[in-house]
SETORSE-837047 format. One record per atom (N, C-alpha, C, O, CB): x, y, z; residue in one letter; residue number from 1. Coordinates in nm, 2 decimals. Each point is the difference from the previous one (the first is absolute). Last residue first. Glycine has a CB too. Layout:
residues N
LUMDREN:X:Y:Z:A:NUM
...
//
This chain:
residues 106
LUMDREN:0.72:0.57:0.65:X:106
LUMDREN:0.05:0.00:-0.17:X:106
LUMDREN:-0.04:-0.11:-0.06:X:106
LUMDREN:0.03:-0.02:-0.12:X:106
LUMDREN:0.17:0.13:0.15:X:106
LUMDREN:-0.44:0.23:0.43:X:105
LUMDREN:0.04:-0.17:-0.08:X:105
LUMDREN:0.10:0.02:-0.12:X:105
LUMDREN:-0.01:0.11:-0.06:X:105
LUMDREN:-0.25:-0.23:0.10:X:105
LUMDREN:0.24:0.50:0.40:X:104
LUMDREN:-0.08:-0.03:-0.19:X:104
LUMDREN:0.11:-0.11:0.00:X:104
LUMDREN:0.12:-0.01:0.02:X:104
LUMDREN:-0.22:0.28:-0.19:X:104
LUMDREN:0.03:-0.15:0.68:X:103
LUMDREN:0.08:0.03:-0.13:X:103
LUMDREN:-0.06:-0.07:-0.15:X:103
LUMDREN:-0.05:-0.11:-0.03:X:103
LUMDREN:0.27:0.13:0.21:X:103
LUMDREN:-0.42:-0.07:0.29:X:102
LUMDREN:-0.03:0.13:-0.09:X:102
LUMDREN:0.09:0.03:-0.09:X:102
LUMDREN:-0.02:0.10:-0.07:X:102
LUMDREN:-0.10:0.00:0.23:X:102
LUMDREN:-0.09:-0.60:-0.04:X:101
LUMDREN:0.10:0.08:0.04:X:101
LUMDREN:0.01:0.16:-0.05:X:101
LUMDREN:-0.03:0.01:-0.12:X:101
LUMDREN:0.14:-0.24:0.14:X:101
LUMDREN:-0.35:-0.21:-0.11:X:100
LUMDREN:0.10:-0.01:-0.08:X:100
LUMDREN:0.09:0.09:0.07:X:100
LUMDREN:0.12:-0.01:-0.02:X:100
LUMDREN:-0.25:-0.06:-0.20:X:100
LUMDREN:-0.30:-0.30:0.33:X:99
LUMDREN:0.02:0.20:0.04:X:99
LUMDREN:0.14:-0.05:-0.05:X:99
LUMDREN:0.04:-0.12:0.00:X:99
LUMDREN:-0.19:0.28:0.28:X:99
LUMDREN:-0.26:-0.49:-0.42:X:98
LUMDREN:0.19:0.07:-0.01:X:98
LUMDREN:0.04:0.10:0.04:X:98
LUMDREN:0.01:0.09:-0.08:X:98
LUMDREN:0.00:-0.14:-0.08:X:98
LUMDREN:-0.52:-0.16:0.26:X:97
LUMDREN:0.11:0.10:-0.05:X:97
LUMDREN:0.10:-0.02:0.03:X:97
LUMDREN:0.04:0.01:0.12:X:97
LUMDREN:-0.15:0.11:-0.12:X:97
LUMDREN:-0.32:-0.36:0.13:X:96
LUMDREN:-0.01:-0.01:-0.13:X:96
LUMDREN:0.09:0.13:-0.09:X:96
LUMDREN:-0.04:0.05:-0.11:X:96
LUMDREN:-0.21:-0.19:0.17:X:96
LUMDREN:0.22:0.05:0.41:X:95
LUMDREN:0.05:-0.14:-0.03:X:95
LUMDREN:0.01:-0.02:-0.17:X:95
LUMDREN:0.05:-0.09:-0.07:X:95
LUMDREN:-0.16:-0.01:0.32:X:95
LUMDREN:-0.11:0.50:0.02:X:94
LUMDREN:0.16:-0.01:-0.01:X:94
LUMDREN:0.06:-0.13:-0.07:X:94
LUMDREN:0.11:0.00:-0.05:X:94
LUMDREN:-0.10:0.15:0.26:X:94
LUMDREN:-0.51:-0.03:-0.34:X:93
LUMDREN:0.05:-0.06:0.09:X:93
LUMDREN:0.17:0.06:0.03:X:93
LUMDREN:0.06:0.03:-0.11:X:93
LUMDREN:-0.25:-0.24:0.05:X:93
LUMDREN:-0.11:0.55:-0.23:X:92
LUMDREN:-0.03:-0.19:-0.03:X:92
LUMDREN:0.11:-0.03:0.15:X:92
LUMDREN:0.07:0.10:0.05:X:92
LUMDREN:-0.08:-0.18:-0.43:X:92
LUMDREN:-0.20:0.52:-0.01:X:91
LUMDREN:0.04:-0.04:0.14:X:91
LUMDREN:-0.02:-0.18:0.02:X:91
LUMDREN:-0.08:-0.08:-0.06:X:91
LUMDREN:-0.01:0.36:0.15:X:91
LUMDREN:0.17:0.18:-0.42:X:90
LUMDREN:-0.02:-0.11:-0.04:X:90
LUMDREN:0.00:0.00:0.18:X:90
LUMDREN:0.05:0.08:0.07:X:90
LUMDREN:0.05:-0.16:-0.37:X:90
LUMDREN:-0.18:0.47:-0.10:X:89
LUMDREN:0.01:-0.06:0.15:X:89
LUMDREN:0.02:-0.12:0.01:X:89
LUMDREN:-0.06:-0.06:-0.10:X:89
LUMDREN:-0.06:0.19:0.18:X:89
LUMDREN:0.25:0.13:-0.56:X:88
LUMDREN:-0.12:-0.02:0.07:X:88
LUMDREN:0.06:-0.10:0.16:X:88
LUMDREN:0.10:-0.07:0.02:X:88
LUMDREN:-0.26:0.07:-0.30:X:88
LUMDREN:0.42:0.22:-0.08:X:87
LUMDREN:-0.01:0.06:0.06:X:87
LUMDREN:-0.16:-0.03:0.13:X:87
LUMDREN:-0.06:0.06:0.08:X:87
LUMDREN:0.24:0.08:-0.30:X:87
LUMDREN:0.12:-0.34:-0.18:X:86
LUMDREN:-0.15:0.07:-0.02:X:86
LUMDREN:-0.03:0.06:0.08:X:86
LUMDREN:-0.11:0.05:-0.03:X:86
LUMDREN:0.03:-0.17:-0.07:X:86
LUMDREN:0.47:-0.17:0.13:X:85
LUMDREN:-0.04:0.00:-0.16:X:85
LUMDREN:-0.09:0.10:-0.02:X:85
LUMDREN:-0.01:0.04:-0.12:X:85
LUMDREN:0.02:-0.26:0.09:X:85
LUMDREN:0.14:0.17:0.46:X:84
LUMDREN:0.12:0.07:-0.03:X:84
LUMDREN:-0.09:-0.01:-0.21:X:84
LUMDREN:0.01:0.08:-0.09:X:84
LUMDREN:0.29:-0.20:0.37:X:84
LUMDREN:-0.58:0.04:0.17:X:83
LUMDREN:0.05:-0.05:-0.06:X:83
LUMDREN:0.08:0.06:-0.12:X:83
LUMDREN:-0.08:0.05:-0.09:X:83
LUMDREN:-0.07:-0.18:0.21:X:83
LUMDREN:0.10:0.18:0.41:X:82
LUMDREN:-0.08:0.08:-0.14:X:82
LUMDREN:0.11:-0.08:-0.06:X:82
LUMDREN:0.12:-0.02:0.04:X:82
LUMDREN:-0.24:0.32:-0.02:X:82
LUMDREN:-0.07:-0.47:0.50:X:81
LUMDREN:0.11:0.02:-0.10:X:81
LUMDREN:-0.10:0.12:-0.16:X:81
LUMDREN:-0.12:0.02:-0.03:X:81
LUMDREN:0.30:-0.36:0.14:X:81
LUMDREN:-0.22:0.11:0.47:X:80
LUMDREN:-0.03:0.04:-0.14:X:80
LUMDREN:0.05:0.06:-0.08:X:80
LUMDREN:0.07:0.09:0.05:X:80
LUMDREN:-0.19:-0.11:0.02:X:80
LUMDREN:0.11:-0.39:0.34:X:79
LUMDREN:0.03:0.09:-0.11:X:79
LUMDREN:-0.08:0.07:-0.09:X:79
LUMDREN:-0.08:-0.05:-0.08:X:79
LUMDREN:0.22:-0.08:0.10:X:79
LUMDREN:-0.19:-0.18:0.51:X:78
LUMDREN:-0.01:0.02:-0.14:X:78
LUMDREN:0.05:0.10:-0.10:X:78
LUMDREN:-0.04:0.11:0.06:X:78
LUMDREN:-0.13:-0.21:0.02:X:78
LUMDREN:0.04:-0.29:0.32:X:77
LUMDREN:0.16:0.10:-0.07:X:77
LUMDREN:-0.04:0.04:-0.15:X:77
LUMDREN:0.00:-0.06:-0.10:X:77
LUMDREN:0.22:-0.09:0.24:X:77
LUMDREN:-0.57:-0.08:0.30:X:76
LUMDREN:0.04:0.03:-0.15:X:76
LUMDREN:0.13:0.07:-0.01:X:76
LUMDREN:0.03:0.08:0.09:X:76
LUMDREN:-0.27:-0.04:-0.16:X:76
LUMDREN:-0.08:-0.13:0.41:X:75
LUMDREN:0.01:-0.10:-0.06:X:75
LUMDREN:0.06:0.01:-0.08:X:75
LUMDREN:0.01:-0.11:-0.06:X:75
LUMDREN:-0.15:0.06:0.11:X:75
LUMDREN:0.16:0.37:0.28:X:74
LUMDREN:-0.03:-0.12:0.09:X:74
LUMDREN:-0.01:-0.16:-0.09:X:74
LUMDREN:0.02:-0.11:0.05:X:74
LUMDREN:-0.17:0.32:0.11:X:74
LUMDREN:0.38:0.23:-0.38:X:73
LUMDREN:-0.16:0.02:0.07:X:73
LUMDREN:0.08:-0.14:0.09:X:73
LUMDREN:0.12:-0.05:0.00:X:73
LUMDREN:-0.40:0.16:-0.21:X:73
LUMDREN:0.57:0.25:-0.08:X:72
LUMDREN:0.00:-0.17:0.03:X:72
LUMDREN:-0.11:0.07:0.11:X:72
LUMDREN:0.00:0.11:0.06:X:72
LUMDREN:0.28:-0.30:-0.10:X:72
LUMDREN:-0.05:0.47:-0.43:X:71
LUMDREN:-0.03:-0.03:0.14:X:71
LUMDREN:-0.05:-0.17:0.04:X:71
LUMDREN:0.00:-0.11:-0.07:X:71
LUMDREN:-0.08:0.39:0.05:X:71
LUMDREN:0.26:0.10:-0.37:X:70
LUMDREN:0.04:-0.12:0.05:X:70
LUMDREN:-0.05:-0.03:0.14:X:70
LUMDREN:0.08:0.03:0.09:X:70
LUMDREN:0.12:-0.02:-0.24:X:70
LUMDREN:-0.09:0.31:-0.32:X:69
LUMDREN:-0.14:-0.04:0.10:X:69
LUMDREN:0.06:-0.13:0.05:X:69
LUMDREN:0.06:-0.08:-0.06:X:69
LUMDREN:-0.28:0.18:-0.07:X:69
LUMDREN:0.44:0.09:-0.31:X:68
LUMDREN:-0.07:0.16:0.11:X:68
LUMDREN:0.00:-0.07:0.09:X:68
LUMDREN:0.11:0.02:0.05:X:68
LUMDREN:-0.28:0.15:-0.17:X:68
LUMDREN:0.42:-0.44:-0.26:X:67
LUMDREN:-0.09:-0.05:0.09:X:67
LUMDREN:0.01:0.19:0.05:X:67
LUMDREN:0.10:0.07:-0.02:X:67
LUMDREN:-0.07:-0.42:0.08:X:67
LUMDREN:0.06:0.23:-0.55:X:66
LUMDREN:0.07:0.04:0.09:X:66
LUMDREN:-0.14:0.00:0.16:X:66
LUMDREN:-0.11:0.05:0.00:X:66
LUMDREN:0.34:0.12:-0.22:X:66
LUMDREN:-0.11:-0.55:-0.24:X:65
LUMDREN:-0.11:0.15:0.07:X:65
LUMDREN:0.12:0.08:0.08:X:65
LUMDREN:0.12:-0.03:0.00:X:65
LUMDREN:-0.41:-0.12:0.07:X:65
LUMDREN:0.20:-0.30:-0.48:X:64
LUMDREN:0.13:0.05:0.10:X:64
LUMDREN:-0.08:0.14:0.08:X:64
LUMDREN:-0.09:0.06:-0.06:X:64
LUMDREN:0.36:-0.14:-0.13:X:64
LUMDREN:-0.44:-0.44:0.08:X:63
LUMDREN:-0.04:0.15:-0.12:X:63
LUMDREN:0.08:0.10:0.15:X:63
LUMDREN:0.00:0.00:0.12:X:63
LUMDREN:-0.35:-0.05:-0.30:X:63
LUMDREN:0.23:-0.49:-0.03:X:62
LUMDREN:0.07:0.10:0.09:X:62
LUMDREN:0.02:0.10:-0.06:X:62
LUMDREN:0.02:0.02:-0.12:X:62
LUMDREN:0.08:-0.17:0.24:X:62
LUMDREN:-0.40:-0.28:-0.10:X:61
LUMDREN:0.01:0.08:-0.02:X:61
LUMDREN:0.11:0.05:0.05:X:61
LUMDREN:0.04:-0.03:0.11:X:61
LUMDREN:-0.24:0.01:-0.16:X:61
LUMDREN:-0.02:-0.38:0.17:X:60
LUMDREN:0.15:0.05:0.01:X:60
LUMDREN:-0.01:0.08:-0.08:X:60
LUMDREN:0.08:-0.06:-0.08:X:60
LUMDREN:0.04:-0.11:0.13:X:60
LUMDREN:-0.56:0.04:0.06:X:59
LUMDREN:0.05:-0.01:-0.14:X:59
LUMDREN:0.16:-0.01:-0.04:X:59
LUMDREN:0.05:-0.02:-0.11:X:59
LUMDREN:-0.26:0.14:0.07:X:59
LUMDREN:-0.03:-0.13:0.52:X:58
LUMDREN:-0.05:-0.07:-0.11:X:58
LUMDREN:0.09:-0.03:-0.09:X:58
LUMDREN:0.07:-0.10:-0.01:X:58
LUMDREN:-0.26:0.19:0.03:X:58
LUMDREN:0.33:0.24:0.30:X:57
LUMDREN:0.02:-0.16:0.04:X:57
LUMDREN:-0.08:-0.11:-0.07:X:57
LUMDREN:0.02:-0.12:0.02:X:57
LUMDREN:0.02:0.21:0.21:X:57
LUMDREN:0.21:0.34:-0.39:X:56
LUMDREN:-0.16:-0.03:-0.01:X:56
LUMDREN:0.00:-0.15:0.08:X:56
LUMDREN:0.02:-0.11:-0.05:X:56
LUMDREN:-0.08:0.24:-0.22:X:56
LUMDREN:0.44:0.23:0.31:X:55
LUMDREN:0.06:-0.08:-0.07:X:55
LUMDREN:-0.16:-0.08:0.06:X:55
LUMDREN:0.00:-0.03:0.12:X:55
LUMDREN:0.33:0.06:-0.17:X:55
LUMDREN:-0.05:0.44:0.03:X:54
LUMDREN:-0.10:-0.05:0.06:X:54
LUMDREN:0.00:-0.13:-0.10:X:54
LUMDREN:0.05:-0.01:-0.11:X:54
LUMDREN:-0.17:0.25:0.21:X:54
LUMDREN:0.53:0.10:0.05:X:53
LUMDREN:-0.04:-0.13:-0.11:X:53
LUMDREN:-0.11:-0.03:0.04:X:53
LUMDREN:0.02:-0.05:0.10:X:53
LUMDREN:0.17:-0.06:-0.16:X:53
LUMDREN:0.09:0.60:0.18:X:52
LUMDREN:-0.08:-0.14:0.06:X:52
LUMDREN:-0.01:-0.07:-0.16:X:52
LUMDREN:0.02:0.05:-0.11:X:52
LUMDREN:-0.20:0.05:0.37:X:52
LUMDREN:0.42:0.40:0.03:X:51
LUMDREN:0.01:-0.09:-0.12:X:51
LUMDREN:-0.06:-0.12:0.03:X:51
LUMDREN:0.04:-0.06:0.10:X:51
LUMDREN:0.15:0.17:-0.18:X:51
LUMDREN:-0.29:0.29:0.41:X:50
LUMDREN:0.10:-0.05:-0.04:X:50
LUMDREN:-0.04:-0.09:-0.17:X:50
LUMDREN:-0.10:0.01:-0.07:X:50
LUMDREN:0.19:-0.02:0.37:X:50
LUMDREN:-0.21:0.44:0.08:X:49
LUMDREN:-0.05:-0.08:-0.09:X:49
LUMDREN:0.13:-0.10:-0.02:X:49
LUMDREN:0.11:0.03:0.04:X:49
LUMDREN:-0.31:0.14:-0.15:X:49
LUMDREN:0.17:-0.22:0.51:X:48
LUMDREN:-0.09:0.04:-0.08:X:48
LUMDREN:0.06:0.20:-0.08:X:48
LUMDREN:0.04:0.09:0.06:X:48
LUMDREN:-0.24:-0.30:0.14:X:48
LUMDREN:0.41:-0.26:0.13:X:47
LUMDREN:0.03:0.09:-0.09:X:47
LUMDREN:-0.12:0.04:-0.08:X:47
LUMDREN:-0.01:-0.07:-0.09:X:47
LUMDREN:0.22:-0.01:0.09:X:47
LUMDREN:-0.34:-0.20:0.43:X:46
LUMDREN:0.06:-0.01:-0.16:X:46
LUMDREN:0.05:0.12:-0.06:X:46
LUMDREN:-0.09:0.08:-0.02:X:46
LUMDREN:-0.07:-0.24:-0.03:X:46
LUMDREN:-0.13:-0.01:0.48:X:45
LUMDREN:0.10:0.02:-0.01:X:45
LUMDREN:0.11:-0.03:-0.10:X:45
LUMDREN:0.10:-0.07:0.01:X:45
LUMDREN:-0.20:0.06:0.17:X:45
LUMDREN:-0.44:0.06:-0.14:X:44
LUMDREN:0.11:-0.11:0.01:X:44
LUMDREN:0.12:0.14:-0.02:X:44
LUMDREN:-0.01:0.10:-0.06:X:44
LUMDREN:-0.13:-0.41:-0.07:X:44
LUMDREN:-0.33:0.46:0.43:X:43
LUMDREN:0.05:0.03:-0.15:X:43
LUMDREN:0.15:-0.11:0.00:X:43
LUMDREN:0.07:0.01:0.10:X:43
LUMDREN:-0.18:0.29:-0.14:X:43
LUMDREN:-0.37:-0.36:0.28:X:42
LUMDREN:0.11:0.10:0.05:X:42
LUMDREN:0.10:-0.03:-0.20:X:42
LUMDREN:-0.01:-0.05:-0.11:X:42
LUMDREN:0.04:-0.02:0.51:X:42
LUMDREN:-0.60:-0.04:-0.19:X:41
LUMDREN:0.11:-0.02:-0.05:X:41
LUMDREN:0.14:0.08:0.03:X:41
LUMDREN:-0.02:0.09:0.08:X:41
LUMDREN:-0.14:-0.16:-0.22:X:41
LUMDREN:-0.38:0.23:0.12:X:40
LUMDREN:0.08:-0.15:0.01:X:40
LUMDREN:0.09:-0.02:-0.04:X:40
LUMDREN:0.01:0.01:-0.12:X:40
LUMDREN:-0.14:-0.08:0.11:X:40
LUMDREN:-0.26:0.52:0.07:X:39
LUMDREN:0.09:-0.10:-0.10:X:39
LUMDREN:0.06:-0.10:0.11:X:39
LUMDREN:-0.03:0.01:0.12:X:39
LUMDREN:0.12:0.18:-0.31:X:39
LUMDREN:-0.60:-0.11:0.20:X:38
LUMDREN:0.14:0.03:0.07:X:38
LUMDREN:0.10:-0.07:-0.06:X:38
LUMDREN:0.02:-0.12:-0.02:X:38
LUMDREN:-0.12:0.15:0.21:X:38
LUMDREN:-0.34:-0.12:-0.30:X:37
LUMDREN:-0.04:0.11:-0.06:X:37
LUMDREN:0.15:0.08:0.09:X:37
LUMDREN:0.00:0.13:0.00:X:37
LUMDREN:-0.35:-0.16:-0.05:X:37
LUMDREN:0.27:-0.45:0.02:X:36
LUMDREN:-0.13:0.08:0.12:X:36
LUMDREN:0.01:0.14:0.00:X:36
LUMDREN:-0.06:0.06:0.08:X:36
LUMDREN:0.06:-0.23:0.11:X:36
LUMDREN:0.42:0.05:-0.41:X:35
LUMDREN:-0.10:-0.15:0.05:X:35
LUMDREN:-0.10:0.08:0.09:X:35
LUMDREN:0.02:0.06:0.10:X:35
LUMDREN:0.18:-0.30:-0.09:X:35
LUMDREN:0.18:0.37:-0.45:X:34
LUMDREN:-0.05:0.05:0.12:X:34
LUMDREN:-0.09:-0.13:0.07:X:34
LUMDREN:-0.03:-0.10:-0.06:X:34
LUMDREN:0.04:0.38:-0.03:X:34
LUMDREN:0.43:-0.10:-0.24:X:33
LUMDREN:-0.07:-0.11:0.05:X:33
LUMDREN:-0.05:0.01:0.10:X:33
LUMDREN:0.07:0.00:0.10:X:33
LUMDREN:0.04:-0.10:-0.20:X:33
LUMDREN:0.03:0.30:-0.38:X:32
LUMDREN:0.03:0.05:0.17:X:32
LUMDREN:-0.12:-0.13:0.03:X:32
LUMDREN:-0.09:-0.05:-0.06:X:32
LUMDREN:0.15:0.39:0.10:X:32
LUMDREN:0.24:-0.23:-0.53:X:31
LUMDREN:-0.13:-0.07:0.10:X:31
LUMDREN:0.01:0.07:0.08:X:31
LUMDREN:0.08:0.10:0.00:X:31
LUMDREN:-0.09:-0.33:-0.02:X:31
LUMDREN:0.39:0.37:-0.28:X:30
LUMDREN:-0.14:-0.07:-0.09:X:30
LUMDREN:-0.13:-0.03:0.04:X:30
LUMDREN:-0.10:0.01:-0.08:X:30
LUMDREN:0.25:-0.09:0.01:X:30
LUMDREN:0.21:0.50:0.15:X:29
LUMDREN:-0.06:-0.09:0.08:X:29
LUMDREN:-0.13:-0.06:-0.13:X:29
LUMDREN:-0.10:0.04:-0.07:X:29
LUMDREN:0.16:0.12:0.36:X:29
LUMDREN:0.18:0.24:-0.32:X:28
LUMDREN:0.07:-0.03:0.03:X:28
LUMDREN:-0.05:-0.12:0.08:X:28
LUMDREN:0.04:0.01:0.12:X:28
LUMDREN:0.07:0.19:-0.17:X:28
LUMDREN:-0.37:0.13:-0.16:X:27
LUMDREN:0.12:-0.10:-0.14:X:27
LUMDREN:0.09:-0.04:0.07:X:27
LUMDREN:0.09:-0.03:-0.07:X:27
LUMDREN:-0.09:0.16:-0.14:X:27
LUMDREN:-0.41:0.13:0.37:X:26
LUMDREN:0.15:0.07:-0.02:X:26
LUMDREN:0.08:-0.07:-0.10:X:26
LUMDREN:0.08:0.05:-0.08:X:26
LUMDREN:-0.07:0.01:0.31:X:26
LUMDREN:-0.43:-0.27:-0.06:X:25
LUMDREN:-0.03:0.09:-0.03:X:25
LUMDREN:0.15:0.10:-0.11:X:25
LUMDREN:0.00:0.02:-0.12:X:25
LUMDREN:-0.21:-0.09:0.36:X:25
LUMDREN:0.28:-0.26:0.07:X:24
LUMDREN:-0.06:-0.06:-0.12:X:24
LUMDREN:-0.04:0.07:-0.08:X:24
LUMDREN:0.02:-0.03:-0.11:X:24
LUMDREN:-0.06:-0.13:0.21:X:24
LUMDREN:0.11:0.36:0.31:X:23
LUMDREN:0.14:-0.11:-0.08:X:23
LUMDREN:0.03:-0.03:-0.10:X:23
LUMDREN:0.11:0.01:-0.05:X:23
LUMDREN:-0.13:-0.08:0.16:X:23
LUMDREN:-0.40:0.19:0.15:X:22
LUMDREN:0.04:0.09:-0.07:X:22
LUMDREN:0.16:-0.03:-0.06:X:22
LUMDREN:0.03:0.02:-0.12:X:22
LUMDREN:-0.20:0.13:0.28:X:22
LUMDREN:-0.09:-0.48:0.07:X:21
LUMDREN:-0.03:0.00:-0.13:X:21
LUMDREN:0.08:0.14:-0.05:X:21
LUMDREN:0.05:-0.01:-0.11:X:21
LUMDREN:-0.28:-0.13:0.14:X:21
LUMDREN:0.51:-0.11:0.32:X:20
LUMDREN:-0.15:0.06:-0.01:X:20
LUMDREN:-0.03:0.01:-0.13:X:20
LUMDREN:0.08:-0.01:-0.09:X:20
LUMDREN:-0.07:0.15:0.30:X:20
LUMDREN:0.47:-0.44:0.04:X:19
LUMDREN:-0.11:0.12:-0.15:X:19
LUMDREN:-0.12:0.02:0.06:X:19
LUMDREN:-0.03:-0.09:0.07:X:19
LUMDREN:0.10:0.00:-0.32:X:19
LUMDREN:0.35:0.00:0.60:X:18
LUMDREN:-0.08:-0.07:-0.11:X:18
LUMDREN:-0.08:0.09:-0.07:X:18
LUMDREN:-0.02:0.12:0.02:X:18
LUMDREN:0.02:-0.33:0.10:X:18
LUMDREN:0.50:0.27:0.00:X:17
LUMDREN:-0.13:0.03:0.07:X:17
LUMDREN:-0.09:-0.10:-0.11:X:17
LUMDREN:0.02:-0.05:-0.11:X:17
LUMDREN:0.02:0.33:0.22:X:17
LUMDREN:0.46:-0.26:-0.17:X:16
LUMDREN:-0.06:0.04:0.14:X:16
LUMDREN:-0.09:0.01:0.05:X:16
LUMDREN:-0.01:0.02:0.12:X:16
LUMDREN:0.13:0.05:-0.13:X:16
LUMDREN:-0.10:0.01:-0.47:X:15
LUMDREN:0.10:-0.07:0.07:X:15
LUMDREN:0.01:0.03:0.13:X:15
LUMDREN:-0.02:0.12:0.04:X:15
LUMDREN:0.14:-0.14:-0.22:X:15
LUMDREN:-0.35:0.08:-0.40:X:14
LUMDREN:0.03:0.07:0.18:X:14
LUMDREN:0.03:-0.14:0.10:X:14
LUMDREN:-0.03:-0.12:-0.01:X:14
LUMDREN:-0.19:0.37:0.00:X:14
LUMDREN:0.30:0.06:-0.56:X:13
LUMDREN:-0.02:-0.16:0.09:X:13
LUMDREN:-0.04:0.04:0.16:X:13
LUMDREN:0.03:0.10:0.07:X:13
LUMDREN:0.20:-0.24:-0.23:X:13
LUMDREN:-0.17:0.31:-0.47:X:12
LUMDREN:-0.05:0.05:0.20:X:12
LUMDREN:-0.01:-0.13:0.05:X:12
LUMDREN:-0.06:-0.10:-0.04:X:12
LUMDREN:-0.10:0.33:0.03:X:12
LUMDREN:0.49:-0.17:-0.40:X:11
LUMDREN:-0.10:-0.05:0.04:X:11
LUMDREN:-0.01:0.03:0.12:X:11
LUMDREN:0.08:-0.01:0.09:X:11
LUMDREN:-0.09:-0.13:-0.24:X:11
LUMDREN:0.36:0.26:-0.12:X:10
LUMDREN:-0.11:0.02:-0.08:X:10
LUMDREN:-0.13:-0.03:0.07:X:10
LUMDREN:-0.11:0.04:-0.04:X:10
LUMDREN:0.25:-0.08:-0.16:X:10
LUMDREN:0.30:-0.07:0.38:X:9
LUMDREN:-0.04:0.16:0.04:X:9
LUMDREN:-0.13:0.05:-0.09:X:9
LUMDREN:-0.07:0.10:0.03:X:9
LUMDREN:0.34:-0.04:0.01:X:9
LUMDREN:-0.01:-0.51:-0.13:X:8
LUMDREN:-0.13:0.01:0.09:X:8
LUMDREN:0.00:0.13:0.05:X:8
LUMDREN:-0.08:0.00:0.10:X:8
LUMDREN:0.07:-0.24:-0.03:X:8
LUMDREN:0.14:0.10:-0.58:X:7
LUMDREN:0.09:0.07:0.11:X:7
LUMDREN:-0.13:0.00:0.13:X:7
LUMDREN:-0.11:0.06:-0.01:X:7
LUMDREN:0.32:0.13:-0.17:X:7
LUMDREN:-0.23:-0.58:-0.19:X:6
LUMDREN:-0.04:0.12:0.00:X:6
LUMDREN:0.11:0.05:0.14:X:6
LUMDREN:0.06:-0.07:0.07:X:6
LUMDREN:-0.36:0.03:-0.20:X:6
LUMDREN:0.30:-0.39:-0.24:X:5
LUMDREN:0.02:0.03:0.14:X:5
LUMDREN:0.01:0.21:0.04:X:5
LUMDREN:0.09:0.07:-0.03:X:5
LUMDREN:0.07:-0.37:0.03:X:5
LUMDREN:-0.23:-0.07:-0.42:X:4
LUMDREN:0.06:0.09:-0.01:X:4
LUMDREN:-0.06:0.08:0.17:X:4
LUMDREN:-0.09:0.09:0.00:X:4
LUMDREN:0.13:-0.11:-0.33:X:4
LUMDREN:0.03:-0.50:0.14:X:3
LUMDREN:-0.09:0.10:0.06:X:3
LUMDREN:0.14:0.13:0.00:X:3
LUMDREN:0.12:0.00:0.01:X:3
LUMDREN:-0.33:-0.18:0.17:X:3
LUMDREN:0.08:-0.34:-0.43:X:2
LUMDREN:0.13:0.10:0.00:X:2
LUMDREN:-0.11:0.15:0.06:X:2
LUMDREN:-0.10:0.04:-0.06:X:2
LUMDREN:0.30:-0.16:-0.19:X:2
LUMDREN:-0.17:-0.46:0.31:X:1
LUMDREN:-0.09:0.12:0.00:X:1
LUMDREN:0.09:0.12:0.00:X:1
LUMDREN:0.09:0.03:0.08:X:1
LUMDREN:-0.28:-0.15:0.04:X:1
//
């Protein structure tokens, strides 16, 4: 796969906190994760934004992103990422990402 790997200063990300809709709202947040109408969760401990491989635990798809979003609930680890082809949100399990690190892939 020949990716042409974007500079991550191009992309809003947030870190340290978990997302609210206004976040999401802003472009810097794919989800927020709320339960009984109270957010949920604390934010994973990851280099955000960084360089990722999402990889379709169905289809093995793989589609390279730069992950914004990263938090962990009571059930879940989860990611969210913009996808580097189209610019569209993507969100899916940590178990279903390559974190690659914030220096650009070759």
């Amino acid at each position: 796969m020949n990716i042409e790997w974007p500079n991550l200063s191009n992309y809003k990300a947030i870190s340290g906190r978990i997302a609210t809709e206004k976040d999401i709202d802003d472009g810097i947040a794919v989800f927020s994760l709320k339960l009984d109408g109270k957010y949920v969760g604390k934010p994973m401990d990851i280099d955000i934004p960084q360089y990722a491989i999402h990889i379709d635990n169905e289809t093995k798809e793989e589609t390279p992103c730069v992950v914004i979003q990263a938090e962990i609930s009571e059930l879940d680890e989860l990611i969210g990422c913009v996808n580097i082809k189209d610019n569209s949100h993507l969100v899916g399990m940590k178990n279903e990402f390559n974190l690659l690190g914030t220096k650009r892939p070759k």
